[in-house]
C-alpha positions as CSV (number, residue, x, y, z in Angstrom):
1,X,57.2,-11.8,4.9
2,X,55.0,-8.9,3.1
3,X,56.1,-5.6,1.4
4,X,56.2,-3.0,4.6
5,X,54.4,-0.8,1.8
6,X,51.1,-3.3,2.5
7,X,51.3,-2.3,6.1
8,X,48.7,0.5,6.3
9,X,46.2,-2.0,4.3
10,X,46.6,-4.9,7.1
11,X,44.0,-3.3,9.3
12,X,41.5,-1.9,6.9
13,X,41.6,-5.3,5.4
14,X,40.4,-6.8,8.7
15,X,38.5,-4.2,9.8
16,X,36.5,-5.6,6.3
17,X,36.6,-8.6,7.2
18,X,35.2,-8.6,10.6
19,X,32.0,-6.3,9.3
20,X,31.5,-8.7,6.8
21,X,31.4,-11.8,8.7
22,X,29.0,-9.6,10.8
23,X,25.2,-10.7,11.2
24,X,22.8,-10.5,9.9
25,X,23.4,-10.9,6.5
26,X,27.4,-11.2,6.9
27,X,28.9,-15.1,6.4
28,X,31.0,-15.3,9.7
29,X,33.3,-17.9,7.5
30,X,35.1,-14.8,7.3
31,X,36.0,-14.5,10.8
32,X,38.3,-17.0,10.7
33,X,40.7,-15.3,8.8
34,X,39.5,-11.6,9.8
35,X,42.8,-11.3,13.1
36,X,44.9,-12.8,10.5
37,X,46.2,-9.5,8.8
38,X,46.4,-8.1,12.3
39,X,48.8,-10.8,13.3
40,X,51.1,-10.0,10.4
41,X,50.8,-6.7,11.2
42,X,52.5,-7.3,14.8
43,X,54.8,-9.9,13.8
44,X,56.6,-7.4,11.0
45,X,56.6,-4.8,13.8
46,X,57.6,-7.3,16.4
47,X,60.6,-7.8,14.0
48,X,61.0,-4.1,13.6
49,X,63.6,-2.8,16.3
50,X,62.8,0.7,15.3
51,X,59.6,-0.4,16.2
52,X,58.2,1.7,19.4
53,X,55.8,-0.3,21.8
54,X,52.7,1.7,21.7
55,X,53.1,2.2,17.7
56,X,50.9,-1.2,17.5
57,X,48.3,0.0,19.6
58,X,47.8,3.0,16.4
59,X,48.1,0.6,13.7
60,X,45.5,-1.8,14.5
61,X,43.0,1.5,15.6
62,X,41.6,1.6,12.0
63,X,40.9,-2.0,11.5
64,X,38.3,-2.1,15.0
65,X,37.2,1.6,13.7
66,X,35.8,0.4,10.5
67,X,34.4,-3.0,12.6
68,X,32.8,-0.9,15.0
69,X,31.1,1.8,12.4
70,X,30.0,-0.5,9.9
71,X,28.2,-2.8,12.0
72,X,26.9,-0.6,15.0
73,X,26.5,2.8,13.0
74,X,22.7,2.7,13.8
75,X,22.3,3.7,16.9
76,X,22.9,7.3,15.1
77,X,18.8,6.9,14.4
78,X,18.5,7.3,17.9
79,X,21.4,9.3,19.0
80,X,24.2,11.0,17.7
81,X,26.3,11.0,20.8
82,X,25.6,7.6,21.9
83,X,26.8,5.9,18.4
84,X,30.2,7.9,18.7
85,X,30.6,6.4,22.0
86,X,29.8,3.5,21.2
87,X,31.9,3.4,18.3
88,X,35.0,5.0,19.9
89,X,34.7,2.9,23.0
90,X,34.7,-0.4,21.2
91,X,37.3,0.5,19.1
92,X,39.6,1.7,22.0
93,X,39.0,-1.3,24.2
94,X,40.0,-3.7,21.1
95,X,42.8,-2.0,20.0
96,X,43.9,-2.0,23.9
97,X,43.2,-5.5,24.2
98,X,45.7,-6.3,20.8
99,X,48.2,-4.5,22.0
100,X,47.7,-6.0,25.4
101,X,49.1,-9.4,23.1
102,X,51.7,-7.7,21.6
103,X,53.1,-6.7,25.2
104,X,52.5,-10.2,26.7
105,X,54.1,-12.1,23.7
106,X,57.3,-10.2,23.8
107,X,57.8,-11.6,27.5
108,X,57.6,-15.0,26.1
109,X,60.7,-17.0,25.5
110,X,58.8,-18.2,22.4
111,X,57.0,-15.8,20.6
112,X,54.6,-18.5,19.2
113,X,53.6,-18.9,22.9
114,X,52.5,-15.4,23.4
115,X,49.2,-16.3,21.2
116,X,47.5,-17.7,24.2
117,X,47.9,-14.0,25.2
118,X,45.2,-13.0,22.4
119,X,42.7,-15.2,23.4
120,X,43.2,-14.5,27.3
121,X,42.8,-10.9,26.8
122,X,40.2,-10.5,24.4
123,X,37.4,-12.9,26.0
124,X,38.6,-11.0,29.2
125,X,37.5,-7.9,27.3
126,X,34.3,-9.1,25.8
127,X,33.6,-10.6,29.6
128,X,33.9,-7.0,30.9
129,X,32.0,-5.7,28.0
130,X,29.6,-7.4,29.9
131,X,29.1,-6.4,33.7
132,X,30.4,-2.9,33.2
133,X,28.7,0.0,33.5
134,X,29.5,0.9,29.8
135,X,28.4,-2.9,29.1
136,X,28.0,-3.4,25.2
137,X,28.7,-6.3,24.1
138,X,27.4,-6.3,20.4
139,X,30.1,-7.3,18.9
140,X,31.7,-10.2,21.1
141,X,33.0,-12.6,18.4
142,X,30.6,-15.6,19.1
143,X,27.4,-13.4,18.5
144,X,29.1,-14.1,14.9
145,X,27.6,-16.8,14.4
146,X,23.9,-16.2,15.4
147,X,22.1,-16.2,12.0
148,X,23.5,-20.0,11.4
149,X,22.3,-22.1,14.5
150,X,23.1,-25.3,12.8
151,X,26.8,-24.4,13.3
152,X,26.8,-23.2,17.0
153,X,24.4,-26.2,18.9
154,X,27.7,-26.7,21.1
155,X,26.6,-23.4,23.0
156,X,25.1,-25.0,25.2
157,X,27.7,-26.0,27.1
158,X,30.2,-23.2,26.1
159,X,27.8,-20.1,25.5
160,X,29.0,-17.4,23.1
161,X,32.6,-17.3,24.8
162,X,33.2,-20.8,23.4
163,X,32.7,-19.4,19.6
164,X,34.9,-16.2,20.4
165,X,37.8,-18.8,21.3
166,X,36.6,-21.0,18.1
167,X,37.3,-17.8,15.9
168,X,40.8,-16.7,18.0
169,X,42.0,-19.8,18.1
170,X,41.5,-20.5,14.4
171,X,42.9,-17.2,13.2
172,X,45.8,-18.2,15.2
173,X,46.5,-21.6,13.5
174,X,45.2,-20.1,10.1
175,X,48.4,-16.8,10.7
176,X,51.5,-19.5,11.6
177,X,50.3,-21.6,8.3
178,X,50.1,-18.6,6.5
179,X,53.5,-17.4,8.4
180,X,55.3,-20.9,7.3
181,X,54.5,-20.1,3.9
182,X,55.4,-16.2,3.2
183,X,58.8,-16.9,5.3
184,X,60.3,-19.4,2.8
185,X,59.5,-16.9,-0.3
186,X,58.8,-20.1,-2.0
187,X,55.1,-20.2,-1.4
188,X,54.5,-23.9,-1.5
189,X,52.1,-24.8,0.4
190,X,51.9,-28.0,2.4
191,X,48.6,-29.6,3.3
192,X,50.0,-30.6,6.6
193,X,50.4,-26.9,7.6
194,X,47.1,-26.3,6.8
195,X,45.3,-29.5,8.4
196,X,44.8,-28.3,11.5
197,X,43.4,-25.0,10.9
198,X,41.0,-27.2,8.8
199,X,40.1,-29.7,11.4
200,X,39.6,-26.6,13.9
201,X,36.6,-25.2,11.6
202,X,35.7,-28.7,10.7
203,X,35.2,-30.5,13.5
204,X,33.2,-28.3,16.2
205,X,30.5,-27.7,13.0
206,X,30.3,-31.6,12.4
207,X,29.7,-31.8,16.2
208,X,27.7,-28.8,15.9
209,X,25.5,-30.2,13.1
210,X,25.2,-33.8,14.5
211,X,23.3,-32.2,17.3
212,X,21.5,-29.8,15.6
213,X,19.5,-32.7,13.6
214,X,19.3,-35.4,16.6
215,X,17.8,-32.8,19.2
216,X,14.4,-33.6,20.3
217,X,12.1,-31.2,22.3
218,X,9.9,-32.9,24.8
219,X,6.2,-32.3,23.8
220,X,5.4,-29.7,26.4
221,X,2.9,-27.7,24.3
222,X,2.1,-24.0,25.4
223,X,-0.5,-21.9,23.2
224,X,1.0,-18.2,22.8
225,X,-0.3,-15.0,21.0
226,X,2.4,-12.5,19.8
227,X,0.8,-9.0,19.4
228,X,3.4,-6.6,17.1
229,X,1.7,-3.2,17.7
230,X,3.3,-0.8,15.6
231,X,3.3,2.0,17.6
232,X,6.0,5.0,16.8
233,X,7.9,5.0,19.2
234,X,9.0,8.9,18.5
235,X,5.6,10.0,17.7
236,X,2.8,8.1,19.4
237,X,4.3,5.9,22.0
238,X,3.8,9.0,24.7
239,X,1.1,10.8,23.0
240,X,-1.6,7.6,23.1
241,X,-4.1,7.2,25.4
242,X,-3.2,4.0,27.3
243,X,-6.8,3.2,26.8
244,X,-6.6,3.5,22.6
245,X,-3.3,1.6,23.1
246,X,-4.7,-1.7,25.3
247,X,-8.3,-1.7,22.4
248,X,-5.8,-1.5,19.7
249,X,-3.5,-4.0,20.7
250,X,-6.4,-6.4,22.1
251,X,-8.3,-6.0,18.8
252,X,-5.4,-7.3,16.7
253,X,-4.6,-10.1,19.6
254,X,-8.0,-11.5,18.8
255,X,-7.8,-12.3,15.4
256,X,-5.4,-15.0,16.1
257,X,-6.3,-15.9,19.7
258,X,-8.9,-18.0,20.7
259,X,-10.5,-20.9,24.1
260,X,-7.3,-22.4,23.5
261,X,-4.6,-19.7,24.0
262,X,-2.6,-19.6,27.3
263,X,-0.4,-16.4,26.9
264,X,-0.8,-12.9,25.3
265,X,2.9,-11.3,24.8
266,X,3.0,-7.6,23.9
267,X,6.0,-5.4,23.9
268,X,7.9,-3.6,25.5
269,X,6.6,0.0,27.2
270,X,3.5,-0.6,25.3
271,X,1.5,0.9,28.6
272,X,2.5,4.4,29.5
273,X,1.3,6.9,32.0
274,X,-1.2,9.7,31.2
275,X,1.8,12.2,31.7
276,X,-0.7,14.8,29.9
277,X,-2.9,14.3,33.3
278,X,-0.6,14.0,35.3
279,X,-0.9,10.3,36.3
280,X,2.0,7.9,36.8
281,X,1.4,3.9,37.2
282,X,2.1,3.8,40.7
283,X,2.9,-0.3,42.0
284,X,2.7,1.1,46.0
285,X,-1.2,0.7,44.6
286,X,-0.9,-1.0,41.1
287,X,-3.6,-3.3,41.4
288,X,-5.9,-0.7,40.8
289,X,-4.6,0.7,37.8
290,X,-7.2,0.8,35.4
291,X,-5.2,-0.5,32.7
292,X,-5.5,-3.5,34.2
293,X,-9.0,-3.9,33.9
294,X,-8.9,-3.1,30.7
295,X,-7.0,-6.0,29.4
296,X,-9.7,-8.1,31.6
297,X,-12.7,-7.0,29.8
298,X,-11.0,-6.1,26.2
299,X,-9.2,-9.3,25.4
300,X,-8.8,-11.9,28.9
301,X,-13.1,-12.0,29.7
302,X,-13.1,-14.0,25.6
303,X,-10.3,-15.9,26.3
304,X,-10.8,-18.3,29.4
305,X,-7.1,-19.8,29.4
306,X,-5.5,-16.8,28.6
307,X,-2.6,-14.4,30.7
308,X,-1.4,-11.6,29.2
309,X,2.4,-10.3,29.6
310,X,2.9,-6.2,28.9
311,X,5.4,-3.9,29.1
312,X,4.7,-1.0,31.4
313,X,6.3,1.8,32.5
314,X,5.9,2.1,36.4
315,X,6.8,3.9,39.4
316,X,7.1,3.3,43.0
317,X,7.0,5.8,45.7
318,X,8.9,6.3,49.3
319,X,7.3,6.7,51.9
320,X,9.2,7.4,55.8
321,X,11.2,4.5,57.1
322,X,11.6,2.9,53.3
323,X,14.7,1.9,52.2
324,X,15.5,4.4,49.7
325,X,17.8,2.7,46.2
326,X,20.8,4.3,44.8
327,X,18.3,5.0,42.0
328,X,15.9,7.1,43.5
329,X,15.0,10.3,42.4
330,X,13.6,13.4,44.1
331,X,10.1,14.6,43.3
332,X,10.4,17.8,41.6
333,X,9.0,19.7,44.8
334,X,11.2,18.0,47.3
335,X,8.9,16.3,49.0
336,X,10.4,12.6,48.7
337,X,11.7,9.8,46.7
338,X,10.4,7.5,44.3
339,X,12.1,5.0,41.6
340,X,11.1,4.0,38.0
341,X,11.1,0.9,36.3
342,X,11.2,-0.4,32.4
343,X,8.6,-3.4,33.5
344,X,7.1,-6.4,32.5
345,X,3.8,-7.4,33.6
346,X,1.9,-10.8,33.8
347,X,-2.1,-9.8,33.9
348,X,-5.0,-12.7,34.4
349,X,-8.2,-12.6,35.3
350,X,-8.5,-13.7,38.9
351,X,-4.6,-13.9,40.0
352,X,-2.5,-11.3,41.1
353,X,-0.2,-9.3,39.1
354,X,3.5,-10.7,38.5
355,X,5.8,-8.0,38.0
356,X,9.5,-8.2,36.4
357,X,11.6,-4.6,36.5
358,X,14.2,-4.5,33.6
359,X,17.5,-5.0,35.1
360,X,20.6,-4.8,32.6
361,X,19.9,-1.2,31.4
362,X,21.0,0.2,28.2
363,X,24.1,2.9,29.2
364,X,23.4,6.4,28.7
365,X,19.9,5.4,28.5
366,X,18.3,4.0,31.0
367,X,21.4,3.9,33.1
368,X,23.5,6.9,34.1
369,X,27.5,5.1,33.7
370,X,29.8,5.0,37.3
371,X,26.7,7.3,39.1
372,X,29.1,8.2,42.2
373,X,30.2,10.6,39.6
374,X,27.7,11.0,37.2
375,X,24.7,11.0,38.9
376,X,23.8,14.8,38.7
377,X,23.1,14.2,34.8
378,X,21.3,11.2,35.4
379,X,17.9,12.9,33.7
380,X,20.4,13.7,31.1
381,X,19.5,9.7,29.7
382,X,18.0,9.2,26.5
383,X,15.0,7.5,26.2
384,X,14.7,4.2,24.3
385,X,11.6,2.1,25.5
386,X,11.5,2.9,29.0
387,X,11.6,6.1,31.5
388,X,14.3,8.5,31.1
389,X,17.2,8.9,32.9
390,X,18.4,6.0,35.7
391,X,16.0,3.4,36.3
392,X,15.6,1.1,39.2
393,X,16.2,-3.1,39.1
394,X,15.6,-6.0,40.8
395,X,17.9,-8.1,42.9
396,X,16.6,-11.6,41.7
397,X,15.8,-13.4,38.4
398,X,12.2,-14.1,39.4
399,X,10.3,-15.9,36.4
400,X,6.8,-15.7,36.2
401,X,4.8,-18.7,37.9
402,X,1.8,-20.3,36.7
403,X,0.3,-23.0,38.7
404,X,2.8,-25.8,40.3
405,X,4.7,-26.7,36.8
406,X,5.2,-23.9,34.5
407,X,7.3,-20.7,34.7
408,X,8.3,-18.0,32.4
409,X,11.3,-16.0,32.0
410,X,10.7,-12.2,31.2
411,X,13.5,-10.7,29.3
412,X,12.7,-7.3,28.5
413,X,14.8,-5.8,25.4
414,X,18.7,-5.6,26.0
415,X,18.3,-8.1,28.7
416,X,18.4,-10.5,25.9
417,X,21.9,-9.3,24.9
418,X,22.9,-10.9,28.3
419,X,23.6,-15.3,28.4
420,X,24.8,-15.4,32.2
421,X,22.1,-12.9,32.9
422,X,18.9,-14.7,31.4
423,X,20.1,-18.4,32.9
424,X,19.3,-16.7,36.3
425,X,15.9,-17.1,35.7
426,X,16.2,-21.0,33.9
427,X,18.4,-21.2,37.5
428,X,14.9,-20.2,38.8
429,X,12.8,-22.9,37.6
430,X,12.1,-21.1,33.9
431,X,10.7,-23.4,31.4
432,X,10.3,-21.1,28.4
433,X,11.4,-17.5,27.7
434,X,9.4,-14.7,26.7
435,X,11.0,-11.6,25.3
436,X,9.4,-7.7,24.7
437,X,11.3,-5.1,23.0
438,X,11.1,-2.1,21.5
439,X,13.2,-1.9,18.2
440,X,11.6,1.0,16.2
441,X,14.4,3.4,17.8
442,X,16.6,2.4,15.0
443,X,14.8,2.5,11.8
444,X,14.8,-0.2,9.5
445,X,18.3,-0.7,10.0
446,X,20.8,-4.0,10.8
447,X,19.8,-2.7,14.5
448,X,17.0,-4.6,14.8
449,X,17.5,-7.7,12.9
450,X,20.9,-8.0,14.7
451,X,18.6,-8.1,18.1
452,X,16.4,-10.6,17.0
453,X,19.1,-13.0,16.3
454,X,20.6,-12.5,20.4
455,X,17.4,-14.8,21.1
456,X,18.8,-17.4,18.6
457,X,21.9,-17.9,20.9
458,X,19.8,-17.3,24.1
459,X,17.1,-20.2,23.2
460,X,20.1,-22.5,22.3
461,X,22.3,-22.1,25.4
462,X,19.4,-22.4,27.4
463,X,17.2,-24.9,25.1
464,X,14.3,-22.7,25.9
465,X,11.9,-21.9,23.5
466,X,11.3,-18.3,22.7
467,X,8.0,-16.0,22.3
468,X,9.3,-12.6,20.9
469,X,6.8,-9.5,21.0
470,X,8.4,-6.6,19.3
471,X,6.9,-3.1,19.1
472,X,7.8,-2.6,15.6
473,X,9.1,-6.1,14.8
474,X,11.1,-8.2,14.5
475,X,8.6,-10.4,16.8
476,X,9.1,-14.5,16.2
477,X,9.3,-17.6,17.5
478,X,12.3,-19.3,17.9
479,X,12.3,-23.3,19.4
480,X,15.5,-24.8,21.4
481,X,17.5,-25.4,18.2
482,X,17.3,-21.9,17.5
483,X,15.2,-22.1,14.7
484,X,13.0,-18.8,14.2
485,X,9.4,-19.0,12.4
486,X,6.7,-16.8,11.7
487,X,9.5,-13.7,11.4
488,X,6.9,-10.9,11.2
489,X,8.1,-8.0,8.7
490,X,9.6,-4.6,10.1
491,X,7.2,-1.7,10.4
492,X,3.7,-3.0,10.3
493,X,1.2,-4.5,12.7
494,X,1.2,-8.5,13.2
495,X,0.0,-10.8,15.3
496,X,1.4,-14.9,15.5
497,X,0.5,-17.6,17.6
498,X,2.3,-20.8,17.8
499,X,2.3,-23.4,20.2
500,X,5.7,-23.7,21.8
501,X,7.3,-26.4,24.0
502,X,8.2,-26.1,27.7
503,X,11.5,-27.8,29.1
504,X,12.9,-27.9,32.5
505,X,16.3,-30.0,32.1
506,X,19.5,-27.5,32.7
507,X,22.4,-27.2,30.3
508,X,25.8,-27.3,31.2
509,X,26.2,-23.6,30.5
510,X,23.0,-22.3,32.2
511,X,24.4,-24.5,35.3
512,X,27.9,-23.3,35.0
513,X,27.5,-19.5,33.4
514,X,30.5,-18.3,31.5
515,X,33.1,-20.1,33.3
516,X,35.2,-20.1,30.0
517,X,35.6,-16.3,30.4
518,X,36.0,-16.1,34.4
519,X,38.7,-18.2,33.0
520,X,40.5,-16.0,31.0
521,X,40.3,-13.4,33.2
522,X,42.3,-15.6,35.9
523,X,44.7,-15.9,33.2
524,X,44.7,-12.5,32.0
525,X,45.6,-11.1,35.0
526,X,48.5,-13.9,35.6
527,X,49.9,-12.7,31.8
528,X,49.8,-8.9,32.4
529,X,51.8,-9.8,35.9
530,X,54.2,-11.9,34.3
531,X,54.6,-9.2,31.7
532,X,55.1,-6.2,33.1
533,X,58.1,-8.2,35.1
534,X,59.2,-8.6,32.5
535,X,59.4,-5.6,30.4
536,X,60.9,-4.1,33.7
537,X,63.7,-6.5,34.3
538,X,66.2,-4.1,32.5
539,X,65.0,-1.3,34.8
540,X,65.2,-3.6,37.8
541,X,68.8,-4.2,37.2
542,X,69.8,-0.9,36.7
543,X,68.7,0.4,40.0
544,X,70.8,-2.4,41.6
């Protein structure tokens, strides 16, 4: 094998690797061969019989340390304490998850068997990562691959678990290649041991590309305005008059909007309460929120065709023989409940108001983690395009409805981070997906641009096209290839308008959700079971 005195590189090397496949301006070639020094790392200690069974667990740390810093250190713009857990908790998880393996494969009667083990245990991870209450999954492996859509058209059927077991299961193939060679000291390399790695890349992007230039999208035209405010978000977002806000915004909406446009998008929040006077946007009685009005006269009263979508932040109150949520909080005087929401609103001139109420919340954020115990510092949240502290949901992906034949899915910000979570709405009868955020949290960092590219992925497994409305960019348009156009630039006002194409068929992964992962957790748990038998056997027999 390898000098032991390499060891202690092993993991910074992947740890490189992995941040440098990273998007958006990464080349995820590289994570193909980023577990590889991990592997040789546990197969010298797995020969090791000095070796102690946690003593992995330490020696990979480093390698998902330097991952998990160098791609997600800006959340630090917006918090301190949230990038250090954030940071720490990924790496944690990971290195849990490898040493998870590295149990598991020692119960095998063939080692080489024990790689399956990897890949059940790590999309088991990521899968977590994703209902949680600490749900961040950033950094699940098939996000990789998000800046090249041309490579990963196949996600429609698989979603971004198919392109986490692409990169395990090449790294695999690419380590016992690598293995054959470093064990005969002779390094000669045969092409046959290398073949199949080869095909294992080669293949899925031939498939991958062979899609890419024989999809078709159905001509299905819908006219839509993208309005990128630029409002600071830490200096004028809650200091702005709504009023100011809704003339601003409609002003810049016109110079691209005209008789033809069907949909206004703005971002994220862009509406908030007067808190100065005291006045929340209350839905018991929403309808007659001025703002409303506003948006009628401003912008919708010169465009005859035209809805507009907004985020708002809203409130609802409780009133005697209401359900109260688990949500709800007092009012400061103790006289009742009420809930708020991170919301997204469909205004037109003559229909009623559609509403959509953000639903997979940011931890720490807009969500107070495991409440039963937490719950007394929910107001402790940090605020990041929405209310502070924990923040109501709905039940049901409802898109928004438009006449008998067109619907619209309402992601609103981290929603977008989320494939099982937006097909509940295509489930729902979506045809194309809207999407308002609120990226100016994070500076112009590889925060936001990392963001954007989640709707690549999300307009591919879905073949939905996207209209993106960011605050402080980046706002786009993506089409179901996952092509982006008319990327607007970070930090100043914009405004777009493209016509985009609605579609109603269903793809095998919006149909089906991530049954690759539900998978691996079936055989994740069946692994860890066989496993711990195992490694208790000895013990077993003693006591009889």
């Amino acid at each position: 094998m390898i000098s032991k005195r390499l060891l202690p590189f092993l993991p910074i090397i992947s740890g490189l690797l992995l941040a440098a496949a990273w998007p958006e301006r990464g080349f995820p070639l590289l994570l193909f061969v980023a577990f590889v020094p991990l592997l040789l790392l546990e197969e010298l200690k797995r020969r090791d019989p000095s070796s102690t069974r946690i003593s992995i667990y330490w020696m990979v740390f480093p390698a998902f340390l330097i991952w998990n810093g160098l791609t997600t250190w800006w959340i630090y713009n917006s918090t301190l304490f949230g990038a250090v857990v954030a940071v720490l908790l990924g790496t944690f998880s990971q290195s849990l998850m490898f040493w998870l393996f590295s149990f598991s494969r020692k119960a095998m009667k063939r080692g080489g068997h024990g790689f399956f083990a990897l890949i059940v245990f790590w999309v088991t991870f990521e899968f977590i990562h994703h209902h949680w209450d600490l749900n961040f999954p950033w950094l699940t492996l098939g996000n990789g691959f998000a800046a090249f859509p041309e490579w990963i058209q196949w996600y429609e059927y698989t979603g971004t678990f198919g392109g986490s077991i692409w990169v395990l299961v090449v790294n695999v193939f690419v380590f016992k290649a690598l293995q054959k060679v470093l064990d005969q000291n002779t390094f000669k390399i045969s092409m046959r041991d290398w073949l199949l790695p080869a095909l294992l890349v080669v293949v899925p992007l031939i498939i991958s590309y062979s899609i890419y230039y024989t999809y078709e999208e159905k001509h299905n035209p819908i006219s839509v305005v993208v309005v990128q405010p630029n409002i600071d978000p830490y200096e004028e977002q809650y200091e702005l008059p709504y009023e100011e806000v809704i003339s601003k915004a409609s002003a810049l909406a016109l110079q691209k909007a005209d008789s033809t446009t069907e949909f206004v998008v703005f971002p994220e929040s862009m509406v908030q309460p007067d808190f100065s006077a005291g006045m929340r946007i209350w839905e018991n009685d929403i309808d007659n929120h001025p703002s409303f009005e506003l948006f009628r006269t401003q912008l919708l009263s010169k465009l005859p065709k035209a809805k507009v979508v907004s985020g708002y932040s809203t409130y609802r109150q409780y009133f005697e023989g209401d359900e109260i949520t688990s949500t709800a909080r007092h009012f400061s005087d103790g006289s009742g409940y009420y809930d708020a929401y991170n919301t997204a609103i469909m205004v037109s001139q003559e229909s009623e108001l559609q509403l959509h109420h953000k639903s997979k919340l940011t931890p720490g954020v807009e969500l107070m983690p495991f409440p039963w115990l937490l719950k007394p510092f929910g107001d402790l949240a940090i605020d990041l395009g929405g209310t502070v502290g924990a923040l109501g949901v709905d039940e049901y992906r409802l898109p928004f409805t438009i006449g008998d034949s067109l619907k619209i899915a309402p992601i609103i910000c981290y929603e977008s981070v989320y494939g099982e979570f937006v097909n509940g709405f295509i489930r729902n009868g979506a045809n194309a997906i809207f999407i308002v955020t609120n990226d100016g949290w994070w500076g112009n960092t590889a925060g936001h641009r990392q963001h954007m590219l989640f709707s690549v992925i999300r307009a591919i497994e879905t073949r939905r096209s996207i209209a993106r409305s960011a605050n402080t960019g980046i706002s786009c348009f993506v089409n179901q290839r996952g092509d982006v156009s008319q990327r607007t630039p970070y930090w100043e006002p914009a405004v777009i308008k493209e016509s985009i194409n609605a579609n109603d068929k269903i793809t095998m992964y919006v149909r089906y959700g991530d049954y690759i992962a539900r998978g691996c957790v079936v055989g994740a748990v069946f692994l860890l079971f066989i496993s711990i038998v195992y490694h208790l056997k000895p013990e077993i027999r003693k006591r009889a």
